[in-house]
C-alpha positions in Angstrom: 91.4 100.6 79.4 87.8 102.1 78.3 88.5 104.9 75.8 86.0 107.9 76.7 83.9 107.3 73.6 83.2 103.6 74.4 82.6 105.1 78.2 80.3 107.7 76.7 78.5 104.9 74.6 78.2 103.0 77.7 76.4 105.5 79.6 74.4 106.6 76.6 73.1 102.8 76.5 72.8 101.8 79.8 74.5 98.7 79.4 74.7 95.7 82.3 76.8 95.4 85.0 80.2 94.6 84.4 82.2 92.4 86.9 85.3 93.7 89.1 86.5 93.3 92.5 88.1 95.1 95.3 89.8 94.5 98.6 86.5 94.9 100.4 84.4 92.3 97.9 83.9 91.2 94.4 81.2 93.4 92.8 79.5 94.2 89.4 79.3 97.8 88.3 78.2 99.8 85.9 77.0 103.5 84.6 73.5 104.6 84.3 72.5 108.4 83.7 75.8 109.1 84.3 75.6 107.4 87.3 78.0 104.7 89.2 75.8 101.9 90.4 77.5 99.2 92.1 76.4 95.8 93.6 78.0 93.1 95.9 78.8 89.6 94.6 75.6 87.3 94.4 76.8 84.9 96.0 78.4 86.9 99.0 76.9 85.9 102.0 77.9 88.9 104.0 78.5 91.8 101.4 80.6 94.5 102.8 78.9 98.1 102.3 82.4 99.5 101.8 82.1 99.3 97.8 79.1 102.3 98.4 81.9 104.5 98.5 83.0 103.9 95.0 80.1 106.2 93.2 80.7 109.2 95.2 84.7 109.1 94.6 84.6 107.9 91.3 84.2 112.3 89.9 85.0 113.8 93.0 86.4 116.7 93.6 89.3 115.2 95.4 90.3 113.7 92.2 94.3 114.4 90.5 93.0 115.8 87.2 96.9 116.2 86.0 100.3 116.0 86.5 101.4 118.7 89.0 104.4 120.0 90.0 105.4 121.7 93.9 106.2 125.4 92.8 109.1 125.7 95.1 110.8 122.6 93.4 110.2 123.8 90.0 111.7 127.7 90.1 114.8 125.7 92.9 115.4 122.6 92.0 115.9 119.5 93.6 116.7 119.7 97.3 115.4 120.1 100.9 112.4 122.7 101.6 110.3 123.5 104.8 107.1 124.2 102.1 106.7 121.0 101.3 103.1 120.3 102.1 102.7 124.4 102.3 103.3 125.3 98.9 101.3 125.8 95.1 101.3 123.4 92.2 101.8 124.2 88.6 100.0 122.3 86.4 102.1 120.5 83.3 101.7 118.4 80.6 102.4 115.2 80.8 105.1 115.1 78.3 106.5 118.5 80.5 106.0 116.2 84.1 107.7 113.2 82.6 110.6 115.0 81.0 111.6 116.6 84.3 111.2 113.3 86.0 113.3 111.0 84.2 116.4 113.7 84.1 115.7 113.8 88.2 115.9 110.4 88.0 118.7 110.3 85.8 120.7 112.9 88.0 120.1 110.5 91.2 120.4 107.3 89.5 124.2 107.9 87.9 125.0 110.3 90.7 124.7 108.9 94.1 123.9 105.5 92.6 120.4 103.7 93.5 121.1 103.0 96.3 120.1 106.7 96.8 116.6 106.1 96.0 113.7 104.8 98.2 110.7 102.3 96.3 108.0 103.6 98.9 104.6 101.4 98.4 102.3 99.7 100.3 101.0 97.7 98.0 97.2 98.4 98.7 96.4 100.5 95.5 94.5 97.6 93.6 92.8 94.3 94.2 94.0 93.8 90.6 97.3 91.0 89.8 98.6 93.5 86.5 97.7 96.9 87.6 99.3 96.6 91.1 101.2 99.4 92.1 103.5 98.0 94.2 104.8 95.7 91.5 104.6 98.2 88.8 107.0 100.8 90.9 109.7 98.2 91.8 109.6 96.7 88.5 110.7 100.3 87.1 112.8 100.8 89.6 114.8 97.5 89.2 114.4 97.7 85.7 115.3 101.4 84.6 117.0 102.4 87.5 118.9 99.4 89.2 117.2 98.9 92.2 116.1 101.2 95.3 116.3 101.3 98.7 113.6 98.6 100.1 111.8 98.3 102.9 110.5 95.1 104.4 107.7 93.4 106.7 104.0 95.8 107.3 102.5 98.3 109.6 100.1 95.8 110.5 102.2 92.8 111.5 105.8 94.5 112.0 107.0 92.7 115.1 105.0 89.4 114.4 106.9 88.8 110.9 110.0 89.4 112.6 109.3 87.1 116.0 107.4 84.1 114.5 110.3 82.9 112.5 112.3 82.2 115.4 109.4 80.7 117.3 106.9 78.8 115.0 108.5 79.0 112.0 106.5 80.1 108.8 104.6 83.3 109.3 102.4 83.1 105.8 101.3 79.3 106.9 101.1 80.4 110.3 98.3 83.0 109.3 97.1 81.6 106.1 97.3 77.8 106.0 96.7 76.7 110.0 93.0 76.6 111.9 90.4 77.6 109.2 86.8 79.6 109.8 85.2 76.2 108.8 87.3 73.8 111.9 85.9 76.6 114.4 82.6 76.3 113.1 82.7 72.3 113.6 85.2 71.7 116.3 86.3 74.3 118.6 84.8 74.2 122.2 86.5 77.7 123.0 88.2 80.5 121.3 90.4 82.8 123.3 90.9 86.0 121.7 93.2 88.4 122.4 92.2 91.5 121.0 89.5 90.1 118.9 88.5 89.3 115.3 86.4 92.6 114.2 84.7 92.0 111.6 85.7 95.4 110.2 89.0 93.9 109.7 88.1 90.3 108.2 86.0 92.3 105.4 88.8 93.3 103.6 91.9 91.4 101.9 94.9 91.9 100.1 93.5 91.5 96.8 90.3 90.5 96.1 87.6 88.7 98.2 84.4 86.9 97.2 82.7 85.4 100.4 82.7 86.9 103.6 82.3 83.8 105.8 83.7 85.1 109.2 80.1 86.3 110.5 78.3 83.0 109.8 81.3 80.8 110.9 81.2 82.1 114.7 77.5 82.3 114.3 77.2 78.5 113.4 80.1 77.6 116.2 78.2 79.5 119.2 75.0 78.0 118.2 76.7 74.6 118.1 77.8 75.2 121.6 81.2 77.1 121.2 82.3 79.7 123.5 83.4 82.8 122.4 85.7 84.9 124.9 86.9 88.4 124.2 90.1 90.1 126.0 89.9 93.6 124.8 88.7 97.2 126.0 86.2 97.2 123.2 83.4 95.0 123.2 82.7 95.4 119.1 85.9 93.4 118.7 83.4 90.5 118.1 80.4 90.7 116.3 77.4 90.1 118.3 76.8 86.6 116.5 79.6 84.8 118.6 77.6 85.6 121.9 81.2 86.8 123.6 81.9 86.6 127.0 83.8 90.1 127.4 87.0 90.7 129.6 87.7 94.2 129.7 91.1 94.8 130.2 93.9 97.7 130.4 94.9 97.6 126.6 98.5 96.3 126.3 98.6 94.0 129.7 97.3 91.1 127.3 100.4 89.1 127.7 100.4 89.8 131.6 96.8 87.8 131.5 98.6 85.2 129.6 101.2 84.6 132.3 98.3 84.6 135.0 96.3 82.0 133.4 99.6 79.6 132.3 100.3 80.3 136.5 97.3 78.7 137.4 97.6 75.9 134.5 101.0 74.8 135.7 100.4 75.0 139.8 97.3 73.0 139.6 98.9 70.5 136.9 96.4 71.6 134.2 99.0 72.2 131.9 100.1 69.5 128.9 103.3 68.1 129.9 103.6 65.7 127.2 102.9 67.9 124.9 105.5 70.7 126.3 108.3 68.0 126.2 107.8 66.3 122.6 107.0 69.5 120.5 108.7 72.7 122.3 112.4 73.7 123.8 113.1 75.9 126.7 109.5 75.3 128.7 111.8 74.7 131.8 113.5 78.1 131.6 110.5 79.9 130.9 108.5 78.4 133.8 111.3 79.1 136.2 110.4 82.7 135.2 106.7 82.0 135.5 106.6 80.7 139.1 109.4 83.6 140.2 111.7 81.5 140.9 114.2 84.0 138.4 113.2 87.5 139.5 111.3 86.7 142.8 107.7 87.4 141.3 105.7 84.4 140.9 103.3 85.6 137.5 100.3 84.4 138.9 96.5 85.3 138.8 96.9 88.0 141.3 99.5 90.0 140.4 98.2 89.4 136.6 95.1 91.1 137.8 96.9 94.3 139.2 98.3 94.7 136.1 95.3 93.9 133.4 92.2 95.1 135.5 90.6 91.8 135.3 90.2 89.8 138.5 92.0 87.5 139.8 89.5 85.0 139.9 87.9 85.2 137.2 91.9 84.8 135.7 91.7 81.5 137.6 88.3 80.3 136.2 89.1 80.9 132.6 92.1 78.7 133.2 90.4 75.8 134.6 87.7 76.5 132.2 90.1 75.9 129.2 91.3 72.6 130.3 90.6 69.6 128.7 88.8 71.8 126.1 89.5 72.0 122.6 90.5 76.0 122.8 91.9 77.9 120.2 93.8 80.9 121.4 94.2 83.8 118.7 96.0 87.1 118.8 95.2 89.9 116.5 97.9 92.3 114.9 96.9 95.2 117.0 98.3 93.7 120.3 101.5 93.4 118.4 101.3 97.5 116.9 102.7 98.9 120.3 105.5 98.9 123.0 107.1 95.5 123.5 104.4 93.5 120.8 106.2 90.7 120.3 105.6 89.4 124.1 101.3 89.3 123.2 102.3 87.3 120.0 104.6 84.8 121.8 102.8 84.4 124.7 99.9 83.4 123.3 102.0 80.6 121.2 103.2 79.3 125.0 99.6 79.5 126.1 98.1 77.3 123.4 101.5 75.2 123.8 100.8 74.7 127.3 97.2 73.5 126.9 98.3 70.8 124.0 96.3 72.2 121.5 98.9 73.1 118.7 98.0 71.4 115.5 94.2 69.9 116.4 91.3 71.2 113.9 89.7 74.1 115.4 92.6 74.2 118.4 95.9 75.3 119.3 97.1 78.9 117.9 96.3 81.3 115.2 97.9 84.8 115.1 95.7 87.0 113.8 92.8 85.6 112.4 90.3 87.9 111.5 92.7 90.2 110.7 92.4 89.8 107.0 89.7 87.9 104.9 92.2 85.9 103.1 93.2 84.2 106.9 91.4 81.2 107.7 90.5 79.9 104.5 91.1 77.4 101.9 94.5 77.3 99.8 93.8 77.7 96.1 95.3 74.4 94.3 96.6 76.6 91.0 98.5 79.6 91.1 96.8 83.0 90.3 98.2 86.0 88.2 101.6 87.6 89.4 103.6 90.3 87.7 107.3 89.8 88.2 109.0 93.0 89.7 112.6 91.9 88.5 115.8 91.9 90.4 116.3 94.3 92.6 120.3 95.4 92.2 120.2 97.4 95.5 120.5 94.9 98.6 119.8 98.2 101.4 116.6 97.9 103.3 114.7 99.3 105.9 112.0 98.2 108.5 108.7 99.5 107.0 107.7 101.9 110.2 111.5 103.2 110.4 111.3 105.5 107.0 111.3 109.4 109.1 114.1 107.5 111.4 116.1 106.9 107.7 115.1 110.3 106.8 116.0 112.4 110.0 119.2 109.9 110.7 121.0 108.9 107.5 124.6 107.4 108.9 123.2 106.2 111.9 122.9 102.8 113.1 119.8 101.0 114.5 119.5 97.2 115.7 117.2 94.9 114.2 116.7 91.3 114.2 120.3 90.8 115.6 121.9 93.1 113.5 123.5 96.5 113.8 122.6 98.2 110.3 122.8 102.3 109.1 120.2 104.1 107.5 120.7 104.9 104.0 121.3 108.3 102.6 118.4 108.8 100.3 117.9 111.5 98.3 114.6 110.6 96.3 111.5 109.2 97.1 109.2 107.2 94.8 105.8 106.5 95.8 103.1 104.5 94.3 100.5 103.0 96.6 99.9 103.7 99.9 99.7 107.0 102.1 102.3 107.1 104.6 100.1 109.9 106.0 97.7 107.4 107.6 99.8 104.6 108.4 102.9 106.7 109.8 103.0 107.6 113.7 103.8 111.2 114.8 102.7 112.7 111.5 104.3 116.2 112.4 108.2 114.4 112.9 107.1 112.8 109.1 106.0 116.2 107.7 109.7 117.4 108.9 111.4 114.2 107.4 109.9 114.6 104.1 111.3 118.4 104.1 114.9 116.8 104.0 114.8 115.0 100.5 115.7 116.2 97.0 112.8 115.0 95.7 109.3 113.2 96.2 107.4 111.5 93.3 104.1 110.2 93.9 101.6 108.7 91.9 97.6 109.3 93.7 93.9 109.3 92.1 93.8 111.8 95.3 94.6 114.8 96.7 96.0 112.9 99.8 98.1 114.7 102.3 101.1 112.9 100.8 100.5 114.0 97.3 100.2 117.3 98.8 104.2 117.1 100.6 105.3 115.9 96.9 107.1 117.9 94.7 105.6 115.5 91.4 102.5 114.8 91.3 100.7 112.1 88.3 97.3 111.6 88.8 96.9 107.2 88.1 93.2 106.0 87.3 90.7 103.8 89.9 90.2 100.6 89.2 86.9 101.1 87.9 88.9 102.8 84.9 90.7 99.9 83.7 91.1 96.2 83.1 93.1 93.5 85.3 92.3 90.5 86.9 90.9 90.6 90.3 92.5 87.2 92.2 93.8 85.9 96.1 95.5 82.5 96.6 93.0 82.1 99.0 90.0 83.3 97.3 88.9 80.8 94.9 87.0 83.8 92.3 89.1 84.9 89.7 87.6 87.7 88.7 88.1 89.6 84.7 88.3 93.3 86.2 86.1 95.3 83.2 86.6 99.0 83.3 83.1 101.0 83.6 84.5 104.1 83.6 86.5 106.5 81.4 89.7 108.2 83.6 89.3 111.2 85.9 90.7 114.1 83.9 93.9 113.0 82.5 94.7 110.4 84.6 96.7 107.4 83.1 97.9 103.5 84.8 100.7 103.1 86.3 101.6 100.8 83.8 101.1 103.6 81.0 103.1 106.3 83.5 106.4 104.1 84.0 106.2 103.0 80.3 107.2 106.3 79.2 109.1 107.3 81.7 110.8 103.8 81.4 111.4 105.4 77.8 113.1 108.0 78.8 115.8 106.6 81.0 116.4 104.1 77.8 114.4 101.1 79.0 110.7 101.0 77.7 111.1 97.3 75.8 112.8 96.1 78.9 110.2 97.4 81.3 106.9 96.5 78.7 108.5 93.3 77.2 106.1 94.7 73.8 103.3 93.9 76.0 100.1 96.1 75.8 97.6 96.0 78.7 95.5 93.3 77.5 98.6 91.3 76.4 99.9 91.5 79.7 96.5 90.0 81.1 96.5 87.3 79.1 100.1 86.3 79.4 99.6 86.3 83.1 96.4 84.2 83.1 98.4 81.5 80.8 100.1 80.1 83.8 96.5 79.5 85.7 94.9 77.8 82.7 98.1 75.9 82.3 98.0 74.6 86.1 94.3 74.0 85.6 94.7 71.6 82.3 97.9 70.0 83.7 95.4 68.8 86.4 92.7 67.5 84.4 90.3 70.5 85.0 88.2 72.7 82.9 91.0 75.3 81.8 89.1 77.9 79.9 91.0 80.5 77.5 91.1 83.7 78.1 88.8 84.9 75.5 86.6 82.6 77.2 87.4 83.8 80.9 86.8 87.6 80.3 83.5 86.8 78.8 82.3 85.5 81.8 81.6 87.2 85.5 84.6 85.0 87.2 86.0 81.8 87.3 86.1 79.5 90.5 89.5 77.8 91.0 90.0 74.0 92.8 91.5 75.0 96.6 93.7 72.7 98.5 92.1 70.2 101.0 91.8 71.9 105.0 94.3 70.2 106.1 95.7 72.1 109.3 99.1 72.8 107.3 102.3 72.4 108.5 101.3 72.9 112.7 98.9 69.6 111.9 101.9 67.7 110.0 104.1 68.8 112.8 102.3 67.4 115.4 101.5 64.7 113.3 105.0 63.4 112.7 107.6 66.3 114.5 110.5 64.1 113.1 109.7 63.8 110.0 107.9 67.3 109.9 110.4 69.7 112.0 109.4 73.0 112.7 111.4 75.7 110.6 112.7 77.2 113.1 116.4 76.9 115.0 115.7 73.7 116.5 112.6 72.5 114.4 110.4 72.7 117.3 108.2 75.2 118.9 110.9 77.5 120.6 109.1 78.6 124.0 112.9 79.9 125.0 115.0 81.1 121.8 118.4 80.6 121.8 119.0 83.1 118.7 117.0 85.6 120.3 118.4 85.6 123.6 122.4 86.0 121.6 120.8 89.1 120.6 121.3 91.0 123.7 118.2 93.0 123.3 117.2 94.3 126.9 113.5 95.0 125.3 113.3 91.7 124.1 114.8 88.7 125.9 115.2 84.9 125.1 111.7 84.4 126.0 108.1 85.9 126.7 108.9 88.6 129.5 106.2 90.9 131.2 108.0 93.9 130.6 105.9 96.5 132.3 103.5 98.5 131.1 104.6 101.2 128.3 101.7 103.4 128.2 101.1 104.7 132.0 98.6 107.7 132.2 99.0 110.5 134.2 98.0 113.9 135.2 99.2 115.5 131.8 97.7 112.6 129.3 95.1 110.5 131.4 93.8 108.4 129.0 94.9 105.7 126.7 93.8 106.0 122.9 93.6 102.8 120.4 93.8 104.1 117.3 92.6 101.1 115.4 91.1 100.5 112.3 88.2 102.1 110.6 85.2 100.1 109.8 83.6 102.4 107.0 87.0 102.4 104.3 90.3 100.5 104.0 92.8 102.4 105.8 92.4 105.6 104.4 90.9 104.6 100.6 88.3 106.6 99.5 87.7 108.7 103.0 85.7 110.7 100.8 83.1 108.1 99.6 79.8 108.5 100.7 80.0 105.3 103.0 83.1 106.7 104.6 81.6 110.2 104.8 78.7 108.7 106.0 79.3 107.8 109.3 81.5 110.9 110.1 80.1 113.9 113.0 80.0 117.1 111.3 82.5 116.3 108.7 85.0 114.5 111.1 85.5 111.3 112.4 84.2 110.2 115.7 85.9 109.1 118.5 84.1 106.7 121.5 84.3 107.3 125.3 82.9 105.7 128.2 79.6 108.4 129.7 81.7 108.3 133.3 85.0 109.4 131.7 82.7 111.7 129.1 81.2 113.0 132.2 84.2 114.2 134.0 85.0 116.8 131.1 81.2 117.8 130.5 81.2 115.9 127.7 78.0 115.0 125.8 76.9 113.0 123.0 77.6 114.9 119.3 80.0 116.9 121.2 83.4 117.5 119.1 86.1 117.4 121.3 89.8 117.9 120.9 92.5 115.1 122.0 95.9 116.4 122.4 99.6 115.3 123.9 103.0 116.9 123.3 103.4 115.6 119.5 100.0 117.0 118.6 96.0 118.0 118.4 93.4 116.7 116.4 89.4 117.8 116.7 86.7 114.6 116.5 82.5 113.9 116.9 82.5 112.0 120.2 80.0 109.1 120.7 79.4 107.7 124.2 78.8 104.0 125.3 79.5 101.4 128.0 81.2 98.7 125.5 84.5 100.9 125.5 87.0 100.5 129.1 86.9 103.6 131.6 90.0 105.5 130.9 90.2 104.3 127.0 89.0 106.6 124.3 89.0 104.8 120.7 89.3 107.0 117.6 89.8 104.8 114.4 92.5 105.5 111.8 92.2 107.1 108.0 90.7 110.2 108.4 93.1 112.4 105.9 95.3 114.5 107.9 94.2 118.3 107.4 96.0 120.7 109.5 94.5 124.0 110.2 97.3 126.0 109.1 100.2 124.2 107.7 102.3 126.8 108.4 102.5 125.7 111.9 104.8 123.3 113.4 102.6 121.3 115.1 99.4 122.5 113.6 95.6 120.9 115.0 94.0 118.5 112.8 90.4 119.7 112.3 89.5 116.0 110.3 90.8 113.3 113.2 93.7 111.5 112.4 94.8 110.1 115.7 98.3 110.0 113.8 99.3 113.3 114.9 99.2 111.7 118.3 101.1 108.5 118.2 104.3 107.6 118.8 107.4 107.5 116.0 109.1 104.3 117.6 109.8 100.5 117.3 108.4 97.3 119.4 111.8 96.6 120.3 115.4 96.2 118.8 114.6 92.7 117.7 111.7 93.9 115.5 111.1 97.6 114.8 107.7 97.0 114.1 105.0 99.9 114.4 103.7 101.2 118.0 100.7 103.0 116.7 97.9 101.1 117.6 98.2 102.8 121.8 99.3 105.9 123.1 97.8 108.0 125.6 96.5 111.9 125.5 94.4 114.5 126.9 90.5 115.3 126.1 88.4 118.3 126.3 85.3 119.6 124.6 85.7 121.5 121.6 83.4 125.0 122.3 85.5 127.2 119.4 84.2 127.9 116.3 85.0 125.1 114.2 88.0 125.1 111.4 86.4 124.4 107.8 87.7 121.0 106.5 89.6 120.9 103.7 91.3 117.9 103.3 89.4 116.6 99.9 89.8 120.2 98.3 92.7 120.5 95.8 95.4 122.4 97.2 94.4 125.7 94.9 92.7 126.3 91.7 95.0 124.7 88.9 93.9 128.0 86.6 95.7 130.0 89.6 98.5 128.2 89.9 99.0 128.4 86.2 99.4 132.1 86.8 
């Protein structure tokens, strides 16, 4: 880490830029006139302006300056408390902060046992291998504690990393070694896309990212003759370079479609039925269900076209159209982020099954490409920096979206994935990473879950609304403060991550936090292994340079590696992974699933009973119906101008806001209804909540659909309410706090519908990158 001196220095001298990386590109930085100047990756074909918001946030005011403590938890004690999220901090020292700490987490640790304690991170908080926050907290956890409370799959990909194991097999190959960006540029005739492949989405990755190749792929592919068609109710889910043909549908009838356009396949004889009899089980129960012959509804075009808004003959034209064609059907993650999401993701498998695609270059299925930058690419052929969390001694888990349920329900029992399990009791709450405050649904039920712990840690550079429920609060440095290595296994730039930067206030790593608390619980050589920062760095690069000379490369030391501005690894050959092999050979490459084929019907799901999700893809009506009281359907998707909700306070982010708040899009016809204008604010509301938005009109959004992206940070009017109005626009006050189904419990916040009026009352400051109070009057 840069001491302040050599920081100061630095400034003083105007030295070059330095390189680092982020989940949003790799990037070279550095500090002029006390000034953060940043600049993409030269070689970056497509730079993504998200890294603008770094030099605003790097000294804002929304910065943690030092360890704080939730005054009702430090005169009480540990236990439940309505003020959580309403009450004053009290500044400590650190040695104060992490004294009370590790006796809290000694008291929970030998008293209820870990198995009391939740590990809450998301795993976002760094593109960085060492300083990763996720590993860092369940290292500590593991190591000084004996384990916590897991939970398991994403928000992003819930019911999907559930489903595809029984169907296709292996979800990480699935996404991340199948049809790459370069096959679509050079083979596919037609791509299919369910819900798109924005390109606000494929900008970022998890970890870092050094080329973003998604724009000039589908550029090269239309121009090369490609067709580019786009089922969603927003036409900016493709970029303007794959010359889309846009169907507009009724968000979540995409599986619906599906069903019309496999009707049409199968009755005129379109469909592959080699291919559906050598490399799939259960086609013939499944298309007993398709033509009716099972419920007395045949799924075809027409009634497909009731239920998605898109007519029935242009349903039947797309189908013929995709015949004989090498078509590449993708799904994106938010079709699968609401009611019943695993039919969208297995549909679209028996679609691309049914057109004998699977396993061609450029053809057959890929769930959600574009979702991420690392999808579509290359493998790297060496293995890149990991830090080993340990063994984790408690064997309790939770689905990632079910942690108010856990909360709320501790005792109870919920299904998932064929099992009947019961929320844990948990008393404590350890956070590093994430902000459950913009991923969570029904943020007003969360606020009320939090109030039932004992205790909630959390580590933030920011004032975040979920630093502001906790009752201990250590402010951890930016990236731009410290040193790591910046790498992706399918990024081939490994990057030496130099800090620019001295830290905010007194803001320490992660690494440096759980190192002394580590210490206090009796396990700082266990939790360090002796290891200083740089140590660490250069005992996980050893395993790279070991890989690289074991194959004959150039495998440079690490003195020589952080001298230079990255090092490109060798990647794997695009080789279609283990769909192409599959198709290749099926018997000697079996699927790994039940039956080592593609499972159109699924025996293991069907034992499971679940009424919400049967043995195969089932249209099982729509789950967000408008009426009189909420008459339009919101997507709350994700923003284009931050990751989730990082850095909301960046210029880049703040940018691109209306009068402080994030903007939400309407069609002019619906707009027109409520006298609503362009630059209006206007407020959305249902019966969970309210949140206040800018409104911009335009006719690429579906009549009846208002879009208002995720991230904004939740700031409530008064807090002392119980369902108090969001003056900033996080649509997460308005979503619903439930599962896609028994079999998955994935996260349903992607749809949900609500009521929208124009705002004409004098408009609530926003507060939400303001320190809770002055830390000289909570001192007091």
């Amino acid at each position: 880490m840069l001491d302040s001196k050599t920081a100061e220095r630095n400034r003083e001298t105007e030295t070059g830029f330095a390189p680092h990386t982020s989940h949003w590109g790799a990037f070279s930085a550095r500090m002029r006139a006390g000034e953060l100047e940043v600049r993409p990756h030269e070689d970056d074909p497509d730079p993504n302006q998200i890294i603008q918001n770094f030099p605003a946030a790097l000294r804002h005011r929304a910065r943690i300056a030092r360890p704080m403590v939730r005054r009702g938890w430090l005169e009480n004690g540990p236990g439940a408390d309505e003020r959580r999220g309403r009450d004053e901090f009290v500044p400590l020292s650190w040695n104060e902060a992490l004294d009370l700490l590790g006796k809290e987490l000694a008291r929970v640790r030998d008293g209820a046992g870990p198995g009391a304690i939740f590990g809450g991170s998301y795993g976002w908080a760094s593109a960085g291998r060492f300083h990763h926050a996720q590993s860092q907290i369940h290292r500590f956890l593991n190591i000084a504690c004996g384990g916590y409370v897991k939970s398991v799959n994403s928000y992003s990909s819930g019911s999907s990393q559930v489903l595809i194991p029984h169907i296709i097999g292996d979800y990480e190959g699935l996404t991340k070694r199948n049809v790459t960006w370069e096959q679509i540029a050079e083979h596919s005739e037609i791509v299919l896309a369910f819900g798109g492949m924005a390109l606000k989405n494929s900008m970022v990755a998890g970890g870092s990212v050094s080329k973003h190749v998604e724009r000039g792929a589908m550029r090269r592919a239309a121009e090369r003759g490609c067709d580019f068609v786009l089922v969603s109710p927003l036409r900016v889910d493709l970029p303007d370079e794959a010359k889309a043909e846009w169907l507009s549908c009724i968000p979540g009838s995409d599986t619906a479609l599906m069903m019309g356009i496999v009707h049409t396949l199968v009755t005129e004889g379109k469909h592959d039925r080699a291919f559906l009899e050598r490399f799939t089980v259960g086609w013939p129960v499944f298309e007993r269900y398709l033509l009716g012959e099972t419920d007395g509804q045949p799924k075809n075009a027409a009634w497909a076209a009731a239920l998605t808004g898109v007519a029935a003959d242009a349903i039947v034209a797309l189908a013929r159209r995709l015949h004989g064609k090498r078509t590449l059907v993708t799904v994106s993650h938010s079709l699968q982020r609401a009611v019943h999401g695993e039919q969208p993701v297995w549909m679209g498998m028996v679609l691309a099954a049914a057109l004998g695609q699977i396993g061609l270059p450029g053809g057959g299925y890929n769930y959600a490409l574009g979702a991420i930058a690392y999808y579509g690419r290359r493998y790297n052929a060496v293995p890149v920096p990991t830090f080993s969390q340990e063994k984790n001694g408690v064997r309790d888990y939770i689905p990632v979206a079910r942690i108010a349920d856990m909360l709320l329900h501790p005792g109870e029992t919920y299904r998932y994935n064929g099992q009947t399990r019961v929320y844990p009791e948990i008393k404590l709450v350890y956070w590093a990473g994430g902000n459950p405050f913009h991923h969570h649904q029904d943020l007003n039920r969360l606020r009320k879950a939090f109030a039932r712990l004992d205790t909630l840690v959390v580590h933030e550079l920011a004032w975040t609304a979920t630093a502001r429920h906790a009752d201990i609060v250590l402010p951890c440095t930016m990236t731009l403060e410290r040193e790591d290595i910046g790498a992706n296994s399918n990024d081939p730039l490994l990057v030496p991550m130099h800090p620019v930067a001295a830290p905010y206030g007194e803001a320490r790593d992660d690494y440096a936090i759980f190192a002394d608390l580590a210490e206090r619980l009796g396990a700082r050589e266990a939790f360090t292994e002796g290891r200083s920062v740089r140590q660490w760095l250069e005992h996980l690069y050893e395993p790279t340079r070991e890989a690289l000379a074991a194959a004959g490369l150039p495998a440079p030391s690490f003195t020589e590696f952080w001298a230079s501005k990255g090092y490109l690894l060798p990647q794997q050959p695009d080789d279609g992974g283990y769909l192409r092999a599959f198709r290749d050979d099926p018997g000697a490459n079996p699927l790994p699933t039940p039956s080592g084929r593609l499972e159109i019907y699924s025996e293991t799901i069907a034992s499971f009973g679940e009424s919400d999700c049967p043995g195969h893809p089932t249209w099982l009506g729509p789950a967000y119906v408008p009426d009189k009281t909420t008459p339009y359907v919101l997507i709350a998707n994700q923003p284009r101008t931050r990751l989730h909700s990082q850095l909301d306070f960046g210029a880049h982010s703040s940018a691109l806001k209306h009068r402080g708040r994030e903007v939400a899009t309407m069609h002019p016809d619906d707009a027109k209804l409520h006298g609503i204008s362009e630059g209006d604010i206007i407020q959305l509301s249902n019966e969970r909540g309210a949140c206040l938005a800018g409104v911009t009109l335009t006719d690429g959004i579906r009549r009846g659909v208002i879009q208002l992206p995720t991230g904004a940070w939740y700031d409530p009017a008064d807090p002392q309410e119980d369902k108090p109005l969001c003056v900033h626009g996080n649509p997460n006050v308005l979503t619903r706090d439930i599962g896609t189904s028994a079999l998955a419990q994935g996260c349903t916040g992607q749809l949900t519908t609500v009521q929208v009026q124009r705002f004409d009352g004098n408009l609530p400051p926003i507060q939400a990158f303001d320190p809770p109070i002055p830390s000289d009057t909570a001192a007091a």
